[in-house]
Backbone as XML, in Angstrom:
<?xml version="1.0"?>
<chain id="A" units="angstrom">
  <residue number="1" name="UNK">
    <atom name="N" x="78.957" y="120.869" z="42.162"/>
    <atom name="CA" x="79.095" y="120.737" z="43.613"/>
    <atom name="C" x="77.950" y="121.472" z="44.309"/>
  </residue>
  <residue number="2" name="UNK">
    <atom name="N" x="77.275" y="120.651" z="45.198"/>
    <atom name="CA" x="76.372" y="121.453" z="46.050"/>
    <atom name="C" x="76.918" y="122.570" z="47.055"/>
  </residue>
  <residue number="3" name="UNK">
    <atom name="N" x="75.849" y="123.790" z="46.807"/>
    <atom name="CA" x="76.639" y="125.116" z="47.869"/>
    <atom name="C" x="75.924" y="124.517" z="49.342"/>
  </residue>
  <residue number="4" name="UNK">
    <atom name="N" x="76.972" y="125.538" z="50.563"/>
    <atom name="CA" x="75.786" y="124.946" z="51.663"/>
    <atom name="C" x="74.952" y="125.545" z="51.645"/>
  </residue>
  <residue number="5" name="UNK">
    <atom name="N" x="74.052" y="126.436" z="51.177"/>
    <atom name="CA" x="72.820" y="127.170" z="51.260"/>
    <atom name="C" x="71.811" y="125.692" z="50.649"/>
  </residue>
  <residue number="6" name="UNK">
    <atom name="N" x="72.065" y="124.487" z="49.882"/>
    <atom name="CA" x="71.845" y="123.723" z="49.636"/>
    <atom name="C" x="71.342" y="122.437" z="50.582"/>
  </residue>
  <residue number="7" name="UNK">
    <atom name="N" x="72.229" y="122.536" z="51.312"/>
    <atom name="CA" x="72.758" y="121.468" z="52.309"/>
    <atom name="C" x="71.038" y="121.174" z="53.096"/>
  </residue>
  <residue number="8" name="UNK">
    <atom name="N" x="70.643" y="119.908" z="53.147"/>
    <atom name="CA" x="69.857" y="119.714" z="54.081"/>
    <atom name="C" x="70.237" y="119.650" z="55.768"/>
  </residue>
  <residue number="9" name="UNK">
    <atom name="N" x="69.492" y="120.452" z="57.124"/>
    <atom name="CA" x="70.082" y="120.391" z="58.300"/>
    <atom name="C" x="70.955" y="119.228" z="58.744"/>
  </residue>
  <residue number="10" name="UNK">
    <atom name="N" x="70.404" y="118.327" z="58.352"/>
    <atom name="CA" x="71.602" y="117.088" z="59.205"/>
    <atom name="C" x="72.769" y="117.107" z="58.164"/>
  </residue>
  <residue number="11" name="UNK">
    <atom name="N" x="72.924" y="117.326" z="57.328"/>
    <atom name="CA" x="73.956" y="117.228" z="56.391"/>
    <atom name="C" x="75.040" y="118.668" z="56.837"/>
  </residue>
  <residue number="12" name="UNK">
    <atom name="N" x="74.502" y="119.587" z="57.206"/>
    <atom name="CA" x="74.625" y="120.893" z="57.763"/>
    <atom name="C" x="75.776" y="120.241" z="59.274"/>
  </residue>
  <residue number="13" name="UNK">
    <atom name="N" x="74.592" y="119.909" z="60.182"/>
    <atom name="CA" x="74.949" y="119.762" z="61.579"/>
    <atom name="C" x="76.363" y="118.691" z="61.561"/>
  </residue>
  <residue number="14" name="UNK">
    <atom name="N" x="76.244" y="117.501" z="60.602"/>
    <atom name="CA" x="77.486" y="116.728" z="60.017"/>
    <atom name="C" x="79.044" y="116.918" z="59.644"/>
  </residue>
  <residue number="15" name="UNK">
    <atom name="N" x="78.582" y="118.553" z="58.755"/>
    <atom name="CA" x="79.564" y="119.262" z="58.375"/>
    <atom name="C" x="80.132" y="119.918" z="59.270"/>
  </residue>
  <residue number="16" name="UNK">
    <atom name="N" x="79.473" y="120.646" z="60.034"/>
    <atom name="CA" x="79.640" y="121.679" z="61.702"/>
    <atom name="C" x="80.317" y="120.774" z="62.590"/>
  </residue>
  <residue number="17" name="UNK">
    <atom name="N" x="80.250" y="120.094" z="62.772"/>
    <atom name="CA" x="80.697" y="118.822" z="64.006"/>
    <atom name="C" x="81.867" y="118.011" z="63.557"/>
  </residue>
  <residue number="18" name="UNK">
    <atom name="N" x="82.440" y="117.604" z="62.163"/>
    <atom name="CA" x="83.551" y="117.573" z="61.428"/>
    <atom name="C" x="84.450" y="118.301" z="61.238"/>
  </residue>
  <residue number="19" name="UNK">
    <atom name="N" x="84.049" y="119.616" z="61.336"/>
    <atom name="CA" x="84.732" y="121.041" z="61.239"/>
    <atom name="C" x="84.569" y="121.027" z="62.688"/>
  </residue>
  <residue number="20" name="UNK">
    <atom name="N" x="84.246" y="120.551" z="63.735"/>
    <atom name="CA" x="84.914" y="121.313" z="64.752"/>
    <atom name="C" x="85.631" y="120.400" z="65.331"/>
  </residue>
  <residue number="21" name="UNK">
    <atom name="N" x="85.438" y="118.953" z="64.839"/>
    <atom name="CA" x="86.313" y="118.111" z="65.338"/>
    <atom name="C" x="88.039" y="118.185" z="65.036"/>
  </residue>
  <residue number="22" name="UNK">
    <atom name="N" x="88.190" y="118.743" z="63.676"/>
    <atom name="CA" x="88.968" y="118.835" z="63.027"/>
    <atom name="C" x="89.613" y="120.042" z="63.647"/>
  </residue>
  <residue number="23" name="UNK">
    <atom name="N" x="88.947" y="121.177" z="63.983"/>
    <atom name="CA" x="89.469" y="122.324" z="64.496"/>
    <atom name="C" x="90.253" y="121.852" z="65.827"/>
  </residue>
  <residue number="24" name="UNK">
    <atom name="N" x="89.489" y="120.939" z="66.737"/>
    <atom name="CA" x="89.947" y="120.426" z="68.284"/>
    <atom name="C" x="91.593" y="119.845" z="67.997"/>
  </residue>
  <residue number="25" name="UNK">
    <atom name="N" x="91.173" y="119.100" z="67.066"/>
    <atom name="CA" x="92.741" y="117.956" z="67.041"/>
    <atom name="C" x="93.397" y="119.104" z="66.595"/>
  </residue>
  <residue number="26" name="UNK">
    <atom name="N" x="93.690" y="120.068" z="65.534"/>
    <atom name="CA" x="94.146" y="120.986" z="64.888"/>
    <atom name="C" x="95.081" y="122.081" z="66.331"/>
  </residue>
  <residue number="27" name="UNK">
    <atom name="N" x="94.137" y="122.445" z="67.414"/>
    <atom name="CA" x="94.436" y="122.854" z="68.641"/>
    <atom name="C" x="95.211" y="122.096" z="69.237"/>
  </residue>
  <residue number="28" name="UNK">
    <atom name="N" x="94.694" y="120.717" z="69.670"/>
    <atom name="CA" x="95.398" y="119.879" z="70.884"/>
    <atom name="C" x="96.839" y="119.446" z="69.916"/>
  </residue>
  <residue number="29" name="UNK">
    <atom name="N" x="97.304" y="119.523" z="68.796"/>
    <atom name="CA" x="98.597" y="119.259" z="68.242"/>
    <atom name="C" x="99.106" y="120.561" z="68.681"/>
  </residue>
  <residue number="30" name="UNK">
    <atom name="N" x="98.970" y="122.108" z="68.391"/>
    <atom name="CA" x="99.872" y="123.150" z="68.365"/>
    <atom name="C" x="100.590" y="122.873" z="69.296"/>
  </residue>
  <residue number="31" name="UNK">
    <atom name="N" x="101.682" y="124.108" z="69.343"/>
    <atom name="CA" x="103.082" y="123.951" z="70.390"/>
    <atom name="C" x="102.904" y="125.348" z="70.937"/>
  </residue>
  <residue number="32" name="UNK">
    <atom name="N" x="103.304" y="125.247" z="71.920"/>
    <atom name="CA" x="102.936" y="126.560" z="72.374"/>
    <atom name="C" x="103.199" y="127.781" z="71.536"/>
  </residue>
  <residue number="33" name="UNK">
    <atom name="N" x="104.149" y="127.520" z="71.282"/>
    <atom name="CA" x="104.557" y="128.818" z="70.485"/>
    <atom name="C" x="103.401" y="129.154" z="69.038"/>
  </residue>
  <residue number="34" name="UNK">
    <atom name="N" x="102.799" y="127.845" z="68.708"/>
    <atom name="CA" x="102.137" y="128.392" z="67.440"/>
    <atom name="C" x="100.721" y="129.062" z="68.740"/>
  </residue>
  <residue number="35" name="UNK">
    <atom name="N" x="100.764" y="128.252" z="69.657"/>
    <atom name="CA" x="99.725" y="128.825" z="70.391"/>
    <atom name="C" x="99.110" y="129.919" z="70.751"/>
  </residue>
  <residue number="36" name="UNK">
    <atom name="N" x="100.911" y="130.854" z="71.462"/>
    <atom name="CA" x="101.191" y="132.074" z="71.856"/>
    <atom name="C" x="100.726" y="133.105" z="70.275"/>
  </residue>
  <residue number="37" name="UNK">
    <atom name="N" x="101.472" y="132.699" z="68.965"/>
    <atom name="CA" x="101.306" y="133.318" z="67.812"/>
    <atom name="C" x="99.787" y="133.165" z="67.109"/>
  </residue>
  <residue number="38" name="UNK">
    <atom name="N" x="98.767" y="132.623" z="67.881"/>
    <atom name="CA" x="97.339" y="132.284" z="67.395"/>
    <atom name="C" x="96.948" y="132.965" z="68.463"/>
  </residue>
  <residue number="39" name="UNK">
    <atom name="N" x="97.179" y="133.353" z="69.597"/>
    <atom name="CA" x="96.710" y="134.041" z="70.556"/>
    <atom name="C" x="96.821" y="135.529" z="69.969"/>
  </residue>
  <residue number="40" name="UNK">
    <atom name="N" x="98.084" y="135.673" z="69.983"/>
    <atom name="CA" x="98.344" y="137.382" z="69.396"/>
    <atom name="C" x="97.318" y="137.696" z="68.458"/>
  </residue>
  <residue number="41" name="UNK">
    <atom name="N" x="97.211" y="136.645" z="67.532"/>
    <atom name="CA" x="96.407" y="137.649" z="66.058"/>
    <atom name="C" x="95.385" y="137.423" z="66.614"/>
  </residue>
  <residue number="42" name="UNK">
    <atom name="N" x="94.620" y="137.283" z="67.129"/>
    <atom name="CA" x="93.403" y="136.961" z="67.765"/>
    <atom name="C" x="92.860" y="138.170" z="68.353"/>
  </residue>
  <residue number="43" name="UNK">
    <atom name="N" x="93.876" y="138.440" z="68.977"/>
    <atom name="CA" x="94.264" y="139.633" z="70.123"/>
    <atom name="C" x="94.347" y="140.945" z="69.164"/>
  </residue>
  <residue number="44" name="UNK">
    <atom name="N" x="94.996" y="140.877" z="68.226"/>
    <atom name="CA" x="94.961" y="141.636" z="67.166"/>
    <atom name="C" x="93.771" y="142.068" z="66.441"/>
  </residue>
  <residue number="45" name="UNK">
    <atom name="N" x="93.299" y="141.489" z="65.741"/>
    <atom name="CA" x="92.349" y="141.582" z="65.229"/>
    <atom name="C" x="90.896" y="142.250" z="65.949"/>
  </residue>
  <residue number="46" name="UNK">
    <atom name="N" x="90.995" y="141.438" z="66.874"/>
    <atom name="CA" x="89.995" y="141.621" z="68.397"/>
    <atom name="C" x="90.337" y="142.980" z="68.619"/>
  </residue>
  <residue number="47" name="UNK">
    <atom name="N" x="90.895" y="143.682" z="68.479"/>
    <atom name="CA" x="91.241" y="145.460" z="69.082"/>
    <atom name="C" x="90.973" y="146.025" z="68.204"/>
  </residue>
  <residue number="48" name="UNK">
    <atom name="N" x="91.300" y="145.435" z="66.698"/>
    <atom name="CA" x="90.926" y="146.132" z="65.479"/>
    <atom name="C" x="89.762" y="146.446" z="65.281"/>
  </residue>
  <residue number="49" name="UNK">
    <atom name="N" x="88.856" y="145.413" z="65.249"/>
    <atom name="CA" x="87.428" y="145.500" z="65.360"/>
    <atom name="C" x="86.565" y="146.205" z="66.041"/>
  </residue>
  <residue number="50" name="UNK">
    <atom name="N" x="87.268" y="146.705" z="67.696"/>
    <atom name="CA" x="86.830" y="147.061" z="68.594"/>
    <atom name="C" x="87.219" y="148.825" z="68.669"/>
  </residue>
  <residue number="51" name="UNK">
    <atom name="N" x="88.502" y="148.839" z="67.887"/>
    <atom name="CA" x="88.822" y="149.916" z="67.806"/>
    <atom name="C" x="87.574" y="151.204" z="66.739"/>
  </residue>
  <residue number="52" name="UNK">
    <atom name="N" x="86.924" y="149.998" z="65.816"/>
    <atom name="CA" x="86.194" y="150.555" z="64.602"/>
    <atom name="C" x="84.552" y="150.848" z="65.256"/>
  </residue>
  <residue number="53" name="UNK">
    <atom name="N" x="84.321" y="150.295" z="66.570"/>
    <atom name="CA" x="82.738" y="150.043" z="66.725"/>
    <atom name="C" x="82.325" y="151.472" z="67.067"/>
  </residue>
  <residue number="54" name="UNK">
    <atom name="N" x="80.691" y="151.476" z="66.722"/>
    <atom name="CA" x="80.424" y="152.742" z="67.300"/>
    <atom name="C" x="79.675" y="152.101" z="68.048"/>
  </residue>
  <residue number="55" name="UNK">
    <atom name="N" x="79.127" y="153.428" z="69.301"/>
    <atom name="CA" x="79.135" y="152.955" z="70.428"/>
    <atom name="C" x="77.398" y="151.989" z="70.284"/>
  </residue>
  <residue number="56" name="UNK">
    <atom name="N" x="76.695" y="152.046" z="69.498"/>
    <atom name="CA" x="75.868" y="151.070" z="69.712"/>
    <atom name="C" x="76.281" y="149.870" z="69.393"/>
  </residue>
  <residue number="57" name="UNK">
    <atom name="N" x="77.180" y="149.755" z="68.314"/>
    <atom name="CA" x="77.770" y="148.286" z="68.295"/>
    <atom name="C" x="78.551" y="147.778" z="69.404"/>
  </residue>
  <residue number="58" name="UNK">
    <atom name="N" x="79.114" y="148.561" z="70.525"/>
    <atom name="CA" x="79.909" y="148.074" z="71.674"/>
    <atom name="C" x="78.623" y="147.854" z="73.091"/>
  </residue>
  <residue number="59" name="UNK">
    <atom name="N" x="77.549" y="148.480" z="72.868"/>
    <atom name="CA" x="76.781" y="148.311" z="73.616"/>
    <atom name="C" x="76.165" y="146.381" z="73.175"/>
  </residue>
  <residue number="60" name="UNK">
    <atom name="N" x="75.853" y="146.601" z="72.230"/>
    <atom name="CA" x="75.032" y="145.591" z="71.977"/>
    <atom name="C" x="76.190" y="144.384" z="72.263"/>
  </residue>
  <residue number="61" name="UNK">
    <atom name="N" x="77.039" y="144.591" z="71.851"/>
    <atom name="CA" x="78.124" y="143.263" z="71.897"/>
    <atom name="C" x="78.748" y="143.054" z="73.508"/>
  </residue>
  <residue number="62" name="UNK">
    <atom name="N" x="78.792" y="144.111" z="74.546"/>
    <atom name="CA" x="78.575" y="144.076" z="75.824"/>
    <atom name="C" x="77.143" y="143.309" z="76.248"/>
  </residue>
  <residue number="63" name="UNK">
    <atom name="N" x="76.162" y="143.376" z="75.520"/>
    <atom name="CA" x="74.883" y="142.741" z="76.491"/>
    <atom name="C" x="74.848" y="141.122" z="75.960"/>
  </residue>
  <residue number="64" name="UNK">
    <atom name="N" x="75.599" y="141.184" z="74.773"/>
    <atom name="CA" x="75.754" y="139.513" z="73.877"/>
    <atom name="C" x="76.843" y="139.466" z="75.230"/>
  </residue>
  <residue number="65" name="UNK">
    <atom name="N" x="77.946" y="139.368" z="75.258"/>
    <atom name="CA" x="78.758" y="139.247" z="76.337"/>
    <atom name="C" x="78.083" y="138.590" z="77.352"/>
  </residue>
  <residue number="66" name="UNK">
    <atom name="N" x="77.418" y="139.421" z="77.806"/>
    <atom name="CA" x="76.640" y="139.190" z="79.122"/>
    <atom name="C" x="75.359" y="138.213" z="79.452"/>
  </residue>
  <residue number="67" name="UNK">
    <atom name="N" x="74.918" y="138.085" z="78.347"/>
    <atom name="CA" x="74.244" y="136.644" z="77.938"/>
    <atom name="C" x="74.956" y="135.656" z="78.061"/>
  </residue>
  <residue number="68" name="UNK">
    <atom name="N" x="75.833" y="135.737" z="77.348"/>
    <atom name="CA" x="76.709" y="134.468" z="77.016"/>
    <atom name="C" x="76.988" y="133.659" z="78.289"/>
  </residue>
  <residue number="69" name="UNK">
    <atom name="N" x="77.425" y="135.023" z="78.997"/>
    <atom name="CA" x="77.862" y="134.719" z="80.325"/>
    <atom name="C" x="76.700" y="134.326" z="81.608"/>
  </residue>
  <residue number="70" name="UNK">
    <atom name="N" x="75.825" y="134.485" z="81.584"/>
    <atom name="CA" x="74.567" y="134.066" z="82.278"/>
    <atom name="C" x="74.478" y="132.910" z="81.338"/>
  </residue>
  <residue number="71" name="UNK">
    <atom name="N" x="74.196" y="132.117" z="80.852"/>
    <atom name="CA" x="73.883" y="131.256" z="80.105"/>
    <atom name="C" x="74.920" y="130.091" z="80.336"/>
  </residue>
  <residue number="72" name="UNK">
    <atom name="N" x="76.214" y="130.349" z="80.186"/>
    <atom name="CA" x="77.234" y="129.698" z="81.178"/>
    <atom name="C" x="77.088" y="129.205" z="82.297"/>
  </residue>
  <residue number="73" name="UNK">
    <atom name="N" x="76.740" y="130.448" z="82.853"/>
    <atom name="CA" x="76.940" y="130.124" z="84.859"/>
    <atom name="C" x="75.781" y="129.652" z="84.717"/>
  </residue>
  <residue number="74" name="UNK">
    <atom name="N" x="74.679" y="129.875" z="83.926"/>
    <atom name="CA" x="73.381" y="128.914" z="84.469"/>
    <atom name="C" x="73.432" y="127.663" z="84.259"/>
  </residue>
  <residue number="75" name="UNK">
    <atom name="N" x="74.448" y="127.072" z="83.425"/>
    <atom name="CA" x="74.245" y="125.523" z="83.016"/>
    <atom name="C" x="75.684" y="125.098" z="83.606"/>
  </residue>
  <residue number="76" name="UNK">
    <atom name="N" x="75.866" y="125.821" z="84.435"/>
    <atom name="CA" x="77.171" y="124.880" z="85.552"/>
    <atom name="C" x="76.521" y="124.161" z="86.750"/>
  </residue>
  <residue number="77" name="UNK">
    <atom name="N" x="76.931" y="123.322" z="86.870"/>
    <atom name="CA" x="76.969" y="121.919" z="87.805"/>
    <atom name="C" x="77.224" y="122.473" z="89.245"/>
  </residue>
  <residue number="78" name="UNK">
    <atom name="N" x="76.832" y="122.394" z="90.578"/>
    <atom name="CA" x="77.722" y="122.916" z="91.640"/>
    <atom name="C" x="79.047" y="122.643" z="91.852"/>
  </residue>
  <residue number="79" name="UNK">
    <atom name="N" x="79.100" y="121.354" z="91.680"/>
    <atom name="CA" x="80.987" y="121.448" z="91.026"/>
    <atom name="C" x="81.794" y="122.449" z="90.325"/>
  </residue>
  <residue number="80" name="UNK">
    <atom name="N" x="81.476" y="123.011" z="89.589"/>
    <atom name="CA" x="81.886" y="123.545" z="88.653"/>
    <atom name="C" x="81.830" y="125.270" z="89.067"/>
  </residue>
  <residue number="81" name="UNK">
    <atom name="N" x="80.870" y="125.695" z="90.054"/>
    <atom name="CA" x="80.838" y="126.772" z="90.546"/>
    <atom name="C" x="82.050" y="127.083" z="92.245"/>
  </residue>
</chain>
C-alpha cells in the first residue's frame, strides 16, 4: 500500500476533499445531542492543551488567532459584514 508521504499533490488534494466531504455529511447527520457531546470533548481537550502551554506557545497561537481572523474579515463580501 502506498503511504501518503507517497501520494502525488492531486492525489493528496483528492484525498483532503473526500475526507472533508465525508466529515460534512458525517456533521449534517448528528443529533444534537451527539452534537452537544462532540462539542464538550472539543471543549475538553481545548483547555487541556491550553492548560499545558507556556506562555510563548499562547502568544504565538493568539497572533495565529488573529490572522486567521483578519484573513476572514478580509475575504467577506459587504453582505456578509
Amino acid at each position: 500500500m502506498e503511504s501518503f508521504a507517497d501520494e502525488a499533490p492531486d492525489e493528496k488534494r483528492a484525498r483532503l476533499q473526500a475526507d472533508q466531504v465525508r466529515h460534512s455529511l458525517a456533521r449534517t447527520a448528528e443529533t444534537p445531542e451527539q452534537y452537544q457531546v462532540r462539542f464538550q470533548s472539543q471543549q475538553v481537550r481545548q483547555n487541556a492543551s491550553r492548560a499545558v502551554e507556556t506562555p510563548q506557545q499562547r502568544q504565538s497561537r493568539l497572533l495565529e488567532d488573529q490572522v486567521h481572523h483578519r484573513v476572514a474579515r478580509a475575504a467577506e463580501t459587504p453582505e456578509q459584514r
